[in-house]
C-alpha positions as CSV (number, residue, x, y, z in Angstrom):
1,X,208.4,44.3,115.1
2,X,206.6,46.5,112.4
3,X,203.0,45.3,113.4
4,X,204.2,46.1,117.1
5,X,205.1,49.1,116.7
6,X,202.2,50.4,114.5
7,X,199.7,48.7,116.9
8,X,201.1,50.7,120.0
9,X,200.8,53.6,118.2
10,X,197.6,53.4,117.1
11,X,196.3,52.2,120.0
12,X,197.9,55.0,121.7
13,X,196.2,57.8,119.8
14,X,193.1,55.9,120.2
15,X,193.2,56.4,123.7
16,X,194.7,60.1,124.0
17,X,191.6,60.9,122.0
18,X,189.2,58.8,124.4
19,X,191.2,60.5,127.4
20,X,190.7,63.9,125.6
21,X,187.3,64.1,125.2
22,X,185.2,66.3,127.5
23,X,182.6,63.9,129.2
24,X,179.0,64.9,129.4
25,X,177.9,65.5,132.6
26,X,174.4,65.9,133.3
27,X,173.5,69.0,135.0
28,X,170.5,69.0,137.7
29,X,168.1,71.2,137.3
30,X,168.5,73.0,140.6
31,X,171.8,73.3,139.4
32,X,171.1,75.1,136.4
33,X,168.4,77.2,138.0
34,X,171.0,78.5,140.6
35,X,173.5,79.1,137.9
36,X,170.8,81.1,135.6
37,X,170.0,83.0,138.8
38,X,173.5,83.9,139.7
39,X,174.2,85.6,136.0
40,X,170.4,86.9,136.0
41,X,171.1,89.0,139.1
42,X,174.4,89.5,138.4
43,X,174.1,91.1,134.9
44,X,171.2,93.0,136.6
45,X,173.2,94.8,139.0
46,X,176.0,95.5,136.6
47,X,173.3,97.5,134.7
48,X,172.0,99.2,137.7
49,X,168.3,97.7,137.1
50,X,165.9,96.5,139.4
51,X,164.0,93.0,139.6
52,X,162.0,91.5,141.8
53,X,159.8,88.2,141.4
54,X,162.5,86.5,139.8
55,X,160.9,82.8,138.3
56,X,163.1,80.4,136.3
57,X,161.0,77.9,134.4
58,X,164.0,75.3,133.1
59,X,161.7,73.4,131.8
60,X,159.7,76.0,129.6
61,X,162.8,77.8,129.4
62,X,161.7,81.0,130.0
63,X,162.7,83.7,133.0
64,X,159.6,85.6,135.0
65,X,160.3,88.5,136.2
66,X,159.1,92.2,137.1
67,X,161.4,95.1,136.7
68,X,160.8,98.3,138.4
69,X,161.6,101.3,137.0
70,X,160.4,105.0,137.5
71,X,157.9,103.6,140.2
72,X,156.4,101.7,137.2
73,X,156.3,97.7,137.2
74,X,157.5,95.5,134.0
75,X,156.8,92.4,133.5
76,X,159.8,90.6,132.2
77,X,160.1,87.5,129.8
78,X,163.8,86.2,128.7
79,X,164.8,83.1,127.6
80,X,166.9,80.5,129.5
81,X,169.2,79.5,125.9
82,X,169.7,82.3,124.7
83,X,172.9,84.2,126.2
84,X,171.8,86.4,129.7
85,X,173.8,89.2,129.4
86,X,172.8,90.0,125.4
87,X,169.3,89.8,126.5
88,X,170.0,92.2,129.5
89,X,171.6,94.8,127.3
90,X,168.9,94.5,124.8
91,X,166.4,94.8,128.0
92,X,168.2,98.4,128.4
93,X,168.5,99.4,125.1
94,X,164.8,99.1,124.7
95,X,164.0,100.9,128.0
96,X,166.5,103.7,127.0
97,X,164.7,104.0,123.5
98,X,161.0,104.2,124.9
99,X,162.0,106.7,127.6
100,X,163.8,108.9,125.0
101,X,160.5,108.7,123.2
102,X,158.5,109.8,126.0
103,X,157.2,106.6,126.8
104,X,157.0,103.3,129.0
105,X,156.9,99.6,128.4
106,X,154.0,97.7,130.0
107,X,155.8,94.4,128.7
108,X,159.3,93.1,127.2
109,X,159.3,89.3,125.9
110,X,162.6,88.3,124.9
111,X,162.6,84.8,124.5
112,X,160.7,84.2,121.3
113,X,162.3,84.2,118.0
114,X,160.6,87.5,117.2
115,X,161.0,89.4,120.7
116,X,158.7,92.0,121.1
117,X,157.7,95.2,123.4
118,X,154.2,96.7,124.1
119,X,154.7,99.9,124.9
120,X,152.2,103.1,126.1
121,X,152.6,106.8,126.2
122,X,152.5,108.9,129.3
């Protein structure tokens, strides 16, 4: 009865923790371009900026695009696995810095390791 009882158990928490585990579903591309889009745009709007030319390259994981601001046109690099909206409010940070310094970016890459900004006076 002993050997039973210890089997059913076992067996039972093998099984809650097989049931338990999240399954890995594989995400389509498409899928994760529309999704990168969604929060791109999204996270955009919430901080009243403007894009336009918006190009998600899943596979080089990098987001194209060109922001507008003051009539001027930035190009854009960010990176698809790194968190959107932490990029975005760096993106603004950066732009509120050079403007306070009299300046304007002519290009923002985010998605490296070392991110950088070149940046030209008026």
């Amino acid at each position: 009865m002993y050997k039973i009882l210890v089997i059913f158990v076992l067996t039972s928490l093998i099984a809650s923790f097989l049931i338990s585990r999240p399954v890995k579903q594989s995400i389509s591309p498409q899928a994760s371009v529309n999704f990168i889009n969604h929060q791109l745009t999204q996270n955009l709007t919430d901080k009243k900026l403007t894009a336009t030319n918006i190009d998600i390259d899943i596979y080089n994981q990098k987001i194209y695009f060109t922001l507008i601001d003051n009539d001027r046109f930035i190009p854009i690099i960010l990176s698809t696995q790194k968190q959107i909206p932490l990029q975005i409010n760096a993106l603004q940070k950066i732009i509120k810095t050079v403007r306070i310094n009299l300046a304007y970016p002519t290009k923002i890459d985010l998605s490296l390791d070392k991110p950088y900004a070149t940046i030209k006076n008026n």
